[in-house]
C-alpha positions in Angstrom: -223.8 113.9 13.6 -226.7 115.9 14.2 -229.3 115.3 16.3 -232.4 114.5 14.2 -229.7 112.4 12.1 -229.0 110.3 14.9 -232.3 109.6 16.3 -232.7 108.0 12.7 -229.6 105.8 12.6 -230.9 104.8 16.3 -234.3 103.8 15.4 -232.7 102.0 12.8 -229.8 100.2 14.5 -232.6 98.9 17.4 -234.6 97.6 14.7 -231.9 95.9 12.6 -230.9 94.2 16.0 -234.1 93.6 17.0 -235.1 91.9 14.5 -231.7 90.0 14.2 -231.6 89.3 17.6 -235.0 87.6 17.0 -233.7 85.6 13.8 -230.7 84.6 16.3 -232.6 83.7 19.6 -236.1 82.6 18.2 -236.1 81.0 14.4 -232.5 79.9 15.1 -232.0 81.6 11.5 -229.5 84.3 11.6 -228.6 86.3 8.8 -225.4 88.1 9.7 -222.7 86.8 11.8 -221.7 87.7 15.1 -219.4 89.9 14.5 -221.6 92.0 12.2 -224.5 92.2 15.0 -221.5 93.5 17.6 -220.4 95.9 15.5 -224.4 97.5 14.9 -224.4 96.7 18.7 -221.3 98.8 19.9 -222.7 101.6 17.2 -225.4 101.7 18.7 -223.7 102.1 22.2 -221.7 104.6 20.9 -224.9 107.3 20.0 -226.7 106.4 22.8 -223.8 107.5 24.9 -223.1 111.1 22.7 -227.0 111.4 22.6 -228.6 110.6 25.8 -231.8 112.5 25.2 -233.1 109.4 22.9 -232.4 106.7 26.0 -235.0 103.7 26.0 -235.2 101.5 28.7 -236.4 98.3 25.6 -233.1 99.4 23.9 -231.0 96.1 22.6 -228.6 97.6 24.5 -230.0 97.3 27.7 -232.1 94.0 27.6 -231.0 90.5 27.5 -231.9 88.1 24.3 -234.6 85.9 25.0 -236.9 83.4 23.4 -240.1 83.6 26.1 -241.7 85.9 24.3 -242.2 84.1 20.7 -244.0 81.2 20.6 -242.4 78.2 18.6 -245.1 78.1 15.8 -244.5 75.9 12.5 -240.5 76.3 12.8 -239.4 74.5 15.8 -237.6 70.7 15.2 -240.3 68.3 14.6 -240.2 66.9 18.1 -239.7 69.6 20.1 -241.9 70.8 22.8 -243.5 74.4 23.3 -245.1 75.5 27.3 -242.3 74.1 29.0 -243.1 75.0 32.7 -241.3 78.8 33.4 -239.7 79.3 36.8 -237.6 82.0 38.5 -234.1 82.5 38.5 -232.7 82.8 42.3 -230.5 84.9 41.0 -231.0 87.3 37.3 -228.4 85.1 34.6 -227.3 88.2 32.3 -225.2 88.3 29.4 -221.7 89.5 29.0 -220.3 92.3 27.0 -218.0 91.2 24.5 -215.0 92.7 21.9 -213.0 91.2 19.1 -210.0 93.4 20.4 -207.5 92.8 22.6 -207.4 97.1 23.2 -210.7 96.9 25.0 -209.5 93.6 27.0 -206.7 96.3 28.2 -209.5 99.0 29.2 -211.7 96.3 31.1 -208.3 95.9 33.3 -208.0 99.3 33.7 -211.2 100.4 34.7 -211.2 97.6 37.3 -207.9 98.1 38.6 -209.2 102.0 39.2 -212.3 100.8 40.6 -210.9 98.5 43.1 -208.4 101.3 43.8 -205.5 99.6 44.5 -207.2 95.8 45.8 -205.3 93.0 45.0 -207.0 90.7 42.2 -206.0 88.2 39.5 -207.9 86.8 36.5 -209.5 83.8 35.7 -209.3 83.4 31.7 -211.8 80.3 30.5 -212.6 79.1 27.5 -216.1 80.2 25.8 -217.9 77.5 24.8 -220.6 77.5 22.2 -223.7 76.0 23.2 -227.0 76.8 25.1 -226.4 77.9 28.3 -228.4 76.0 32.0 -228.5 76.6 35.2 -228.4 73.3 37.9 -229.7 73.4 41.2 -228.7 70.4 43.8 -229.9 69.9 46.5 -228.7 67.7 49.1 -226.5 66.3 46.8 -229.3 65.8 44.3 -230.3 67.1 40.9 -233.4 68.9 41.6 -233.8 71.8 38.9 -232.6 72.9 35.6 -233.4 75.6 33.9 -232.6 77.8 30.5 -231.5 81.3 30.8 -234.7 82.2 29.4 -235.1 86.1 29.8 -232.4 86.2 32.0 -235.3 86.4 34.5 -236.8 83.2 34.6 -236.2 80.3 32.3 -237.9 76.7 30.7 -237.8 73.6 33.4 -235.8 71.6 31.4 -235.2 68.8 34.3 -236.5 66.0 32.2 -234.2 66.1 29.7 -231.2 67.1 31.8 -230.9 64.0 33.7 -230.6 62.0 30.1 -227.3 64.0 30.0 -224.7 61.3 31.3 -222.1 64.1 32.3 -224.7 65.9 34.7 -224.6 63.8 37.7 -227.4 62.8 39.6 -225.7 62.6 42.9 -223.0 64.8 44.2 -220.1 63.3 46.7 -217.8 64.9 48.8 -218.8 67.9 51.0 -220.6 69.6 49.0 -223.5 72.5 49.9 -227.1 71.5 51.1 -227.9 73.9 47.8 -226.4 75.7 45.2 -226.8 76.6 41.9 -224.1 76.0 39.0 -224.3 77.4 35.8 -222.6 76.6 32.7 -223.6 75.4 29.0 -224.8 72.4 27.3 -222.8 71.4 24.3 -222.9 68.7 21.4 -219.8 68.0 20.3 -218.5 67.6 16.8 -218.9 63.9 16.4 -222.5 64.0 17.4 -223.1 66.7 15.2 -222.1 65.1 11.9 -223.9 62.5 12.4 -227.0 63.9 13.9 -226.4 66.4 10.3 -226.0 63.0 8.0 -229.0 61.5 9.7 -230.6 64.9 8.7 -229.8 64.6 5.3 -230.4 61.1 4.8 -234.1 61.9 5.4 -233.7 65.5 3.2 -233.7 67.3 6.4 -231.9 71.0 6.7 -229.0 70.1 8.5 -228.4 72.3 11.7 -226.1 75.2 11.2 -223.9 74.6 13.7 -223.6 72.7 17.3 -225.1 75.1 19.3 -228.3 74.9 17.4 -228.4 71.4 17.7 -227.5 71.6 21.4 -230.7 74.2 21.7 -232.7 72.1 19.8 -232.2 68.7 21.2 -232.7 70.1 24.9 -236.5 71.4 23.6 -237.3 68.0 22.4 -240.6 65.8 23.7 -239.1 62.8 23.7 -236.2 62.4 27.1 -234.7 59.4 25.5 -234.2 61.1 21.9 -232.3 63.9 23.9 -230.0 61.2 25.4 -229.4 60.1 22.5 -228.1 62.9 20.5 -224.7 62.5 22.5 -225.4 66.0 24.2 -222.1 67.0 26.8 -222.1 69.6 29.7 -219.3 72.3 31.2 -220.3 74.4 34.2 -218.4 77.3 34.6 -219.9 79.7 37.1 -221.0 79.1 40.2 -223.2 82.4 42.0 -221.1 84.3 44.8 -224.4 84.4 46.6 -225.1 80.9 46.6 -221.7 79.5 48.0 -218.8 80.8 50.7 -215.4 80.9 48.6 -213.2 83.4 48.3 -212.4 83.3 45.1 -214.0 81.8 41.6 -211.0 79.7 41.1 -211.8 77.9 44.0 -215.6 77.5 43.9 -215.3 75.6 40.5 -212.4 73.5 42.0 -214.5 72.4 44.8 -217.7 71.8 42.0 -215.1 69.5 40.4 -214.8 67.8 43.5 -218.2 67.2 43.9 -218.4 65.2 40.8 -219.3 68.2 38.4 -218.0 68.7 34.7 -215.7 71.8 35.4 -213.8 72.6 32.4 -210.0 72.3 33.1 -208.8 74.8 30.4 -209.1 77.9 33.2 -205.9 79.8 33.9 -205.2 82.3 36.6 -203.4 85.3 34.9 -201.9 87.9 37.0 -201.7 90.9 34.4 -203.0 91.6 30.6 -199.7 90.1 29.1 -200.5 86.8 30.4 -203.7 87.1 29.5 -203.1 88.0 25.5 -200.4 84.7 26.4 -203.8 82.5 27.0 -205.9 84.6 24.1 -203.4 83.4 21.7 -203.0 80.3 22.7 -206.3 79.1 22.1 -206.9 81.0 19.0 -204.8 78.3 17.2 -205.6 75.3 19.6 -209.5 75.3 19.9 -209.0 74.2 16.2 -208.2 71.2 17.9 -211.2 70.8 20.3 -213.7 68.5 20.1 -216.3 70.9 20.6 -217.2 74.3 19.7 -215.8 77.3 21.2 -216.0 80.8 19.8 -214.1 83.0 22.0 -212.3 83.6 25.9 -214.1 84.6 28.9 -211.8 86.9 31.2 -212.9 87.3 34.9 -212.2 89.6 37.6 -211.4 86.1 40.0 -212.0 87.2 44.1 -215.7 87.5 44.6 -215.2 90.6 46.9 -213.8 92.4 43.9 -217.0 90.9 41.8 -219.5 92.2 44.5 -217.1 95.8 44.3 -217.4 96.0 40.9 -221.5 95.0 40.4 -223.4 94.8 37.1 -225.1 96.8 34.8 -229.0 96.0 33.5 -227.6 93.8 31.0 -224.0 92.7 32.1 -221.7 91.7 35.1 -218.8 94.3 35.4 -216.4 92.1 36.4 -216.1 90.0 32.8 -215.8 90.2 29.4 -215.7 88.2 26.3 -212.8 88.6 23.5 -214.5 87.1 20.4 -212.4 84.5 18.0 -213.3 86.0 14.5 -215.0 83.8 12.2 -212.0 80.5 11.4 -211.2 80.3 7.6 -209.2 78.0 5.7 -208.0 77.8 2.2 -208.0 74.8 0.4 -207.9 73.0 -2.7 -211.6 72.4 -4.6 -210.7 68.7 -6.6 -214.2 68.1 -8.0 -217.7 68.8 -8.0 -220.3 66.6 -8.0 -224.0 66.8 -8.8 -226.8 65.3 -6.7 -230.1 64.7 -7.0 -232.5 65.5 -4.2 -235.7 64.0 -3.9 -237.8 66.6 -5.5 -235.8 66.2 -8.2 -233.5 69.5 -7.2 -230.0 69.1 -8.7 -227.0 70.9 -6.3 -223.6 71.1 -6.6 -221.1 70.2 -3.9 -217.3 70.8 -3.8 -214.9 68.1 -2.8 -212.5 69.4 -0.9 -208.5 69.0 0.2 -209.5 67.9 3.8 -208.9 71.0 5.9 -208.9 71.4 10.0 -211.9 73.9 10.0 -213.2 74.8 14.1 -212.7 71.5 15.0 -213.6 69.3 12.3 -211.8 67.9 9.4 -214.0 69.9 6.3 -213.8 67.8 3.0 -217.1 68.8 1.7 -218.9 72.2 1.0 -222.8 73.1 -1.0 -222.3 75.5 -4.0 -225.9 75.9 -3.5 -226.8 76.3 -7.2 -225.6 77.1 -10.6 -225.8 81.0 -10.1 -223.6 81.0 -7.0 -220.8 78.9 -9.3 -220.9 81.9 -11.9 -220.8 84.6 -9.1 -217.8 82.5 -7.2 -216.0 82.3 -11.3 -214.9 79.3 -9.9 -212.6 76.4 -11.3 -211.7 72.9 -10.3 -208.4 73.3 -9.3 -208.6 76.4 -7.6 -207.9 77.3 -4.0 -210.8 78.2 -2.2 -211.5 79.8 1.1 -213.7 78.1 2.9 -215.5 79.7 6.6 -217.4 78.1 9.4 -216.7 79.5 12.2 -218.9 78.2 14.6 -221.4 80.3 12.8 -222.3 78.1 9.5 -222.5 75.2 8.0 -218.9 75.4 5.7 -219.6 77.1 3.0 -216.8 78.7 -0.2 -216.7 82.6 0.4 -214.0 83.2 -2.5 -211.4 81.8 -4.0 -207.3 82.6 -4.3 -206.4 83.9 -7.9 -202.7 83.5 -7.3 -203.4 79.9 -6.8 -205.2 79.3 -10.2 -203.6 77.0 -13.4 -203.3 78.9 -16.7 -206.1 77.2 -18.6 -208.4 76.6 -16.3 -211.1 76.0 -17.3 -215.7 76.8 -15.7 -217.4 73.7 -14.7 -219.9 73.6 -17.5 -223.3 73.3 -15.1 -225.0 69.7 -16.3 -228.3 69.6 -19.0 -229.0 66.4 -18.0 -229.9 64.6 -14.9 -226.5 63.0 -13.5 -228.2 60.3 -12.3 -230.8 59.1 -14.8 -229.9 61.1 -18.4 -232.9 63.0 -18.5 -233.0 66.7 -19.4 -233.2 69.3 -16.9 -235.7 72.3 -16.1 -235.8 75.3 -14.7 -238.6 77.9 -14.1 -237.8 81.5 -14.5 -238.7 82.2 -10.8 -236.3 79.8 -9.6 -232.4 79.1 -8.9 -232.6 75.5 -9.0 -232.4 73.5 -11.7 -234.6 69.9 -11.6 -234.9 66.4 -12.9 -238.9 66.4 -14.2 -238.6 62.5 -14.4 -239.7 62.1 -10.5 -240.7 58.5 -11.1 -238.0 56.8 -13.0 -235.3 58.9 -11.3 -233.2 56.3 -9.3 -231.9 59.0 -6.7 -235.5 60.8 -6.8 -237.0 57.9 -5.9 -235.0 56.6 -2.9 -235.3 60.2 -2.1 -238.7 60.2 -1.5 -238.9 56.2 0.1 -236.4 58.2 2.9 -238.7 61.0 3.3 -241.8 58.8 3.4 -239.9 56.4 6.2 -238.8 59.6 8.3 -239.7 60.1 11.7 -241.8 63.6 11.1 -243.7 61.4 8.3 -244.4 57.7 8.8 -241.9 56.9 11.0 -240.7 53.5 9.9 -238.1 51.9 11.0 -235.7 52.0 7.8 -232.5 54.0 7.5 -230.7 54.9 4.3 -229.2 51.4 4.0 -232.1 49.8 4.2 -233.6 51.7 1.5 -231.4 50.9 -1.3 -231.0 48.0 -0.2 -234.8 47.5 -0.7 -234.3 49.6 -4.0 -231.3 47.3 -5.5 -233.3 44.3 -4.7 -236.5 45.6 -6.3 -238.8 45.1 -3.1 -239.6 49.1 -3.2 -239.8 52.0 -6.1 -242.9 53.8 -4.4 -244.2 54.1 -0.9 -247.1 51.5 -1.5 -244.3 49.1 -2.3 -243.2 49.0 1.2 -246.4 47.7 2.7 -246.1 44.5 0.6 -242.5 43.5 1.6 -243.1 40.3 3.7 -241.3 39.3 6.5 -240.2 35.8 4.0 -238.5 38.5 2.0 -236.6 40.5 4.2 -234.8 37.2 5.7 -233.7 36.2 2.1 -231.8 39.5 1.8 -228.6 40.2 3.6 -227.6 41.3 6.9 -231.4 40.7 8.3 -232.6 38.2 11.2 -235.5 37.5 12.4 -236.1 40.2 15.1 -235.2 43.0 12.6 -237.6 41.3 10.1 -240.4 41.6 13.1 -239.3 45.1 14.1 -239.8 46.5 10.4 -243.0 45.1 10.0 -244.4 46.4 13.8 -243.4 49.3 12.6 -245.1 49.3 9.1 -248.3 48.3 11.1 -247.9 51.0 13.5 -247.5 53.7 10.6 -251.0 53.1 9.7 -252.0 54.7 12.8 -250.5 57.8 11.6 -252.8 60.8 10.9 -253.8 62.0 7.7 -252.1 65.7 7.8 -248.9 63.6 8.1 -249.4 60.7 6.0 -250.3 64.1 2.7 -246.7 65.4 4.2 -245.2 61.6 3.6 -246.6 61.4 -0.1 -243.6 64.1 -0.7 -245.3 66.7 -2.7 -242.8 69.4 -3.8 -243.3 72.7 -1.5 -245.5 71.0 0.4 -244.3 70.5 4.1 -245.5 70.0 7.6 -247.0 73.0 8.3 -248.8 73.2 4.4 -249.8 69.6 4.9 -251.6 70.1 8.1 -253.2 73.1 6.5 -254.4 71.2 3.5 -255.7 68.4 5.4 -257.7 70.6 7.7 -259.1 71.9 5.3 -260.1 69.7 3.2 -260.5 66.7 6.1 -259.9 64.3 3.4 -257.8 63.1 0.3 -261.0 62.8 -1.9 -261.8 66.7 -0.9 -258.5 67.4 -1.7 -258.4 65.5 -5.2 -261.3 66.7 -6.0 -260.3 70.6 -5.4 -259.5 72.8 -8.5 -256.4 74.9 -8.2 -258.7 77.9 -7.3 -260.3 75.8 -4.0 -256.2 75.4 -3.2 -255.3 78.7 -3.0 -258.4 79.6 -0.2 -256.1 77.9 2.2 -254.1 79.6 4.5 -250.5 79.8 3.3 -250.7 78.3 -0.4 -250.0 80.3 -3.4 -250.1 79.6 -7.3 -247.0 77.3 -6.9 -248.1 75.2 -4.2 -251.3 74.8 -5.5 -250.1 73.9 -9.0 -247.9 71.5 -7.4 -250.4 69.7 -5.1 -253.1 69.8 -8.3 -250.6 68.1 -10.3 -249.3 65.6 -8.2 -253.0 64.3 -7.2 -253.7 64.1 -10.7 -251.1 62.0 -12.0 -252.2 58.2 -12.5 -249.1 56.9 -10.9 -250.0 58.7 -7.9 -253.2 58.2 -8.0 -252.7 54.1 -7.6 -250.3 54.6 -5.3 -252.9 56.7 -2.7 -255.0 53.9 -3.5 -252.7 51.2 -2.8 -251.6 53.0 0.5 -255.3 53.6 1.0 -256.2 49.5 1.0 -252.7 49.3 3.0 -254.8 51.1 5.8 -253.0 54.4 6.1 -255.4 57.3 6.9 -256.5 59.9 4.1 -259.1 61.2 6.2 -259.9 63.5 9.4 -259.0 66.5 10.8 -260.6 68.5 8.5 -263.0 71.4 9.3 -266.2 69.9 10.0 -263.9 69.0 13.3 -264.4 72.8 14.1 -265.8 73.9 17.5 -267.5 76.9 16.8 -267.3 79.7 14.1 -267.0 82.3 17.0 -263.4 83.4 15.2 -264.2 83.2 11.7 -262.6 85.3 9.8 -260.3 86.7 12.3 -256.7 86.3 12.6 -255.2 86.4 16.0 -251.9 86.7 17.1 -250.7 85.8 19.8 -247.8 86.8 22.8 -246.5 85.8 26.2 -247.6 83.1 28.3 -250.7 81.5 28.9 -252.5 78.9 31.5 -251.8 76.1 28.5 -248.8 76.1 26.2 -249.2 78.7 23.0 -249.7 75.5 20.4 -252.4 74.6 22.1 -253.8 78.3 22.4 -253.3 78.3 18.6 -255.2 75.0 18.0 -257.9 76.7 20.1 -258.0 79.3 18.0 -258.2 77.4 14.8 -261.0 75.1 15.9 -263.2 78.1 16.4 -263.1 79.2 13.2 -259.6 81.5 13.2 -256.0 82.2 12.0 -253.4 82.1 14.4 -251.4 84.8 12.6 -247.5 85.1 13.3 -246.8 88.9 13.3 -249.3 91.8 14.0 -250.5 93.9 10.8 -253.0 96.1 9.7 -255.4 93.1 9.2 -255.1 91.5 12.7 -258.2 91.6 14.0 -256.7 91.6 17.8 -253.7 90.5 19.8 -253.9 87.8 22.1 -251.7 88.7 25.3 -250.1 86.6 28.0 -248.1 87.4 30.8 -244.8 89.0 29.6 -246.5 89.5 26.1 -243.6 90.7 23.3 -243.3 94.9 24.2 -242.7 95.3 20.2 -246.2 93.6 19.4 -247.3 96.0 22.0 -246.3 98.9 20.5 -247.4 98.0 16.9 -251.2 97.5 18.0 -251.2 100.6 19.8 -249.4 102.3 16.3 -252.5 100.2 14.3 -255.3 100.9 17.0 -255.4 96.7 17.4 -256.9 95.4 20.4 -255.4 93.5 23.1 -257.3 90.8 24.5 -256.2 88.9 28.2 -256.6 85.0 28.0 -259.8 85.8 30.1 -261.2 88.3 27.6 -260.6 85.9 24.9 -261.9 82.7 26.4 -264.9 84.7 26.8 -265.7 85.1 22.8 -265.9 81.4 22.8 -269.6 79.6 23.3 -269.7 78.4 26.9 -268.4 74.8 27.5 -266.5 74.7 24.1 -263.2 74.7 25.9 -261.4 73.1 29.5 -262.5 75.8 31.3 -266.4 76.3 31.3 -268.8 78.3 32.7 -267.1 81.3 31.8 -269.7 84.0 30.6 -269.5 85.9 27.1 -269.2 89.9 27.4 -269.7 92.2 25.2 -266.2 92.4 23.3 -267.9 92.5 19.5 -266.8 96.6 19.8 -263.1 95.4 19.7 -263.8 93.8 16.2 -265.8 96.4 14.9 -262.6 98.2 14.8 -260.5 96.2 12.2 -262.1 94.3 9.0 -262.4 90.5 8.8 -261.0 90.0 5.1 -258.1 88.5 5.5 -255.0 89.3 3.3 -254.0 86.1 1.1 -249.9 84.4 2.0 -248.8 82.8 -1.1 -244.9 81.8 -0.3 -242.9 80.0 -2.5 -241.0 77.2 -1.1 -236.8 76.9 -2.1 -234.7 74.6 -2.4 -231.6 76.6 -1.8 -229.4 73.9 -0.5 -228.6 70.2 -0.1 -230.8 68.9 1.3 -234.5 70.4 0.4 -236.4 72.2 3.5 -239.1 74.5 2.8 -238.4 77.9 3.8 -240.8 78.3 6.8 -238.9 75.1 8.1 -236.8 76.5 11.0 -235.5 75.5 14.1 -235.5 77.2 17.9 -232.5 78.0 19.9 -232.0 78.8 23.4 -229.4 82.3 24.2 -226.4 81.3 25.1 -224.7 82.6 28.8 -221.7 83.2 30.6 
């Protein structure tokens, strides 16, 4: 390849991973699978090494993933918490190199055996588990500190939320170290998953991708108690040379499991690669049988002289590697397909599966997504399917087996009606979805929407999927309003309800109407309209009558709403079934007013859009609230019409770049705080100086974001609806 060629493929690999690495790390959204990203990875290895003139220290590379420098925003898990408190590593946690074949696990031996010239040394092979990775700290005997891997350089406090992890004890026994650190990863098994995921759906939630985005997730939540009680599990595998005196791995983790910690007992000591490839093949076929997720075998050099011979490079301990499962797939028979009905109306298909053992879990169901996907698939009931998950996905059909397919068979003939209630379905031109328009007299439509309106990111009422068609086959609900007139005489005369449930509904019904407006629009189920839209709206407008009132142009001058949403939110307000049911839900006592813009601080920002980076003296929602009361955007990515970029300590080194590219400022937390009018914020007295040059430099109009929510799979999530995950370790 020549030169000027390969400085182009470089560039382009670093930003490919980059930004995947990003998708992966940050919005918990990635868009290729593992093995694709370590193929662009060792690529990009490969030219770095034949063209060393085009070296960069910010190469993929040669950093560690890391989710410090993106703030959560919009997409985090309602519930979760951004400015966790950051703290130091004692010592760096990297990343390990990894390979998908068993030819490199050879070379790894062999440059280790000729770097130890001749030293005696085993292996210790270990399962790798896939979940988010922590480091513990005791201290005499005591849980005192746990931490994410962070940067690799420092990491959240997490402590909290660890101790309401019953296998992470509290208190050591035995002889243990007056401190240490132990590392290892969190982990939600299978079980907890499912039905964390059918809890998700129930309230028309996107169900997590896999367990190790719901173990990320659940450790970032608010609430201690709701992390104990998504069944969250723990495995520590590596215990730093430097903070112990062992000889060998082997035997620090067998004196952890002394101690009372949850030391995985699937490690092996292999003496050369044959019994290694022995171990590598073994699990390949067993973790199928696991309760938990595990994508792949960790092989360590096991004396910790030979570790502290061999060292590490800026990204990676030379003493262990990781040979990669690839992705699981199983072929099975698709029986039926059924049709449901979301609450917006949205109508997917979903396979019915032969039950098939699929990375630990018994896989009897898979989304088709939408009517498109069945044509491109040219698939038939009766057919034999492939089906992958992988640790990776949510199962999902990839292709089906010709040589398995009945002469005859005939396409499932995509329904015109609405399986539920009769009606005829629609479908715009922009969209793959096809709907049910007949949102209030379809059955599954409207116990839809009584789930959504119950959920804890809406009202928060204490009413499950039972409840609600149980409420729904009884007639006590068909709308929202309905709900607030159930009385307790009722909910005794139906089945399966005492007294102190009875109470408990109600206390919670009374407690909803404490609940502010931007989530009580969000609760009224608007289609495309979700959290982060309602909140916008509601700022806006401050209150339901503004909002009512506003024609489809007034819409689209918020933030974020295009022609569709807007339609959407004009129609739904002016329908006369929703109309009385606002009002009903308005003499309910539910609040349809507040937080709009007359709640403003200052106009000092108006016009601008800021985006923000790094770490600040309060956590970055709060910056961005900030921000917002005085008159601004808090803008996501930088672009031509930022007017400057906010930085923080260990601000994002790509924003960096960009603003210098775009000639945007960059602003310290000092500098910005003092734009503001004095006393408007926590920390007063602070005097203004003379920054108005920096925004002479970039316009104030504002480019207009006009996104179009999809429904792409069962169940509906806008989207901008995405969830955080934490980097997982060795």
């Amino acid at each position: 390849m020549e030169e000027q060629a390969a400085k182009i493929r470089i560039d382009e690999l670093r930003e490919i991973l980059r930004e995947n690495s990003r998708r992966y790390y940050v919005d918990n959204a990635p868009t290729m699978s593992d093995f694709e990203f370590d193929q662009l990875m060792h690529e990009l290895e490969r030219l770095e090494a034949e063209f060393p003139q085009f070296d960069s220290p910010d190469s993929p590379t040669r950093r560690v993933g890391s989710d410090l420098d993106a703030p959560m925003g919009a997409n985090a898990e309602a519930g979760a918490r951004q400015g966790f408190v950051q703290r130091p590593h004692r010592y760096p946690m990297l990343s390990l190199g990894n390979t998908y074949s068993l030819g490199e696990i050879e070379e790894f031996a062999a440059r280790a055996d000729k770097t130890l010239d001749g030293t005696a040394f085993t292996y210790s092979c270990e399962l790798k588990f896939d979940g988010t990775a922590i480091c513990l700290t005791y201290r005499d005997g005591k849980l005192v500190q746990a931490l994410t891997r962070g940067d690799g350089v420092q990491g959240d406090d997490v402590t909290d939320n660890v101790r309401r992890i019953s296998s992470i004890p509290q208190q050591l026994r035995g002889d243990y170290p007056a401190e240490f650190e132990i590392r290892g990863e969190i982990l939600m098994p299978y079980a907890a998953f499912d039905a964390l995921n059918r809890e998700r759906e129930a309230q028309e939630e996107a169900p997590f991708a896999n367990p190790r985005n719901a173990a990320s997730g659940s450790l970032k939540l608010i609430n201690p108690e709701e992390v104990a009680r998504r069944g969250l599990i723990c495995t520590l595998y590596h215990i730093p040379a430097e903070s112990v005196t062992f000889d060998s791995h082997s035997q620090a983790l067998d004196a952890a499991a002394r101690w009372g910690l949850p030391v995985s007992g699937e490690r092996r000591i292999c003496r050369n690669i044959g019994e290694i490839k022995d171990y590598i093949d073994h699990w390949d076929q067993a973790r199928k049988y696991l309760p938990y997720a595990t994508d792949g075998i960790v092989v360590k050099i096991n004396e910790l002289a030979c570790q502290r011979a061999l060292g590490y490079t800026a990204k990676s301990p030379r003493w262990a590697v990781a040979y990669k499962f690839k992705a699981e797939q199983a072929c099975t028979e698709l029986l039926s397909i059924d049709y449901q009905v979301g609450r917006t109306g949205a109508v997917t298909p979903v396979a019915n599966l032969a039950p098939v053992q699929l990375s630990g879990t018994v896989v009897k169901r898979a989304t088709l997504n939408n009517a498109d996907q069945m044509a491109l698939l040219d698939i038939r009931v009766g057919d034999w399917v492939f089906v992958e998950k992988g640790g990776e996905i949510i199962p999902k059909i990839t292709g089906i087996d010709p040589g398995h397919r009945s002469a005859g068979a005939q396409a499932p003939v995509f329904p015109d009606r609405c399986p539920d209630c009769g009606t005829p379905l629609v479908k715009a031109e922009t969209e793959a979805k096809w709907f049910c328009p007949n949102q209030d007299g379809c059955p599954m439509q409207i116990k839809g929407r009584l789930l959504h309106f119950v959920s804890r990111k809406a009202m928060d009422i204490l009413a499950g999927e039972m409840t609600i068609e149980q409420f729904y086959a009884s007639g006590l609900a068909r709308t929202a309003a309905d709900l607030y007139d159930i009385s307790k005489y009722q909910l005794l005369s139906l089945e399966g309800w005492q007294d102190r449930a009875a109470q408990r509904f109600l206390d919670s019904l009374e407690a909803s109407k404490q609940v502010p407006f931007e989530r009580v629009l969000f609760a009224l189920g608007i289609r495309y309209v979700g959290e982060t839209t309602a909140k916008g709206l509601a700022r806006h407008f401050g209150s339901i009558d503004a909002l009512s009132e506003a024609s489809q142009e007034q819409l689209l001058e918020v933030d974020d709403v295009g022609e569709v949403i807007a339609r959407s939110v004009f129609e739904f307000l002016h329908a006369p079934a929703h109309q009385e049911q606002i009002a009903r839900l308005r003499a309910a006592g539910l609040r349809f007013e507040g937080a709009g813009q007359d709640a403003a601080v200052s106009d000092a920002l108006a016009g601008k859009t800021v985006v923000i980076s790094g770490n600040f003296s309060i956590s970055r929602e709060r910056m961005k609230d900030l921000i917002v009361a005085h008159g601004g955007k808090a803008g996501s990515s930088v672009s031509a019409k930022t007017a400057f970029l906010l930085a923080g300590t260990k601000p994002g080194p790509e924003k960096l770049r960009k603003c210098e590219k775009l000639g945007i400022p960059v602003l310290s937390e000092e500098e910005f705080r003092a734009l503001l009018p004095e006393g408007s914020d926590e920390n007063t007295g602070r005097e203004r100086q003379g920054l108005s040059a920096a925004f002479a430099r970039v316009g104030s109009e504002e480019r207009s974001v006009a996104p179009i929510a999809e429904e792409r799979s069962l169940p509906s999530r806008p989207k901008n609806e995405e969830l955080i995950e934490e980097p997982t370790l060795f």
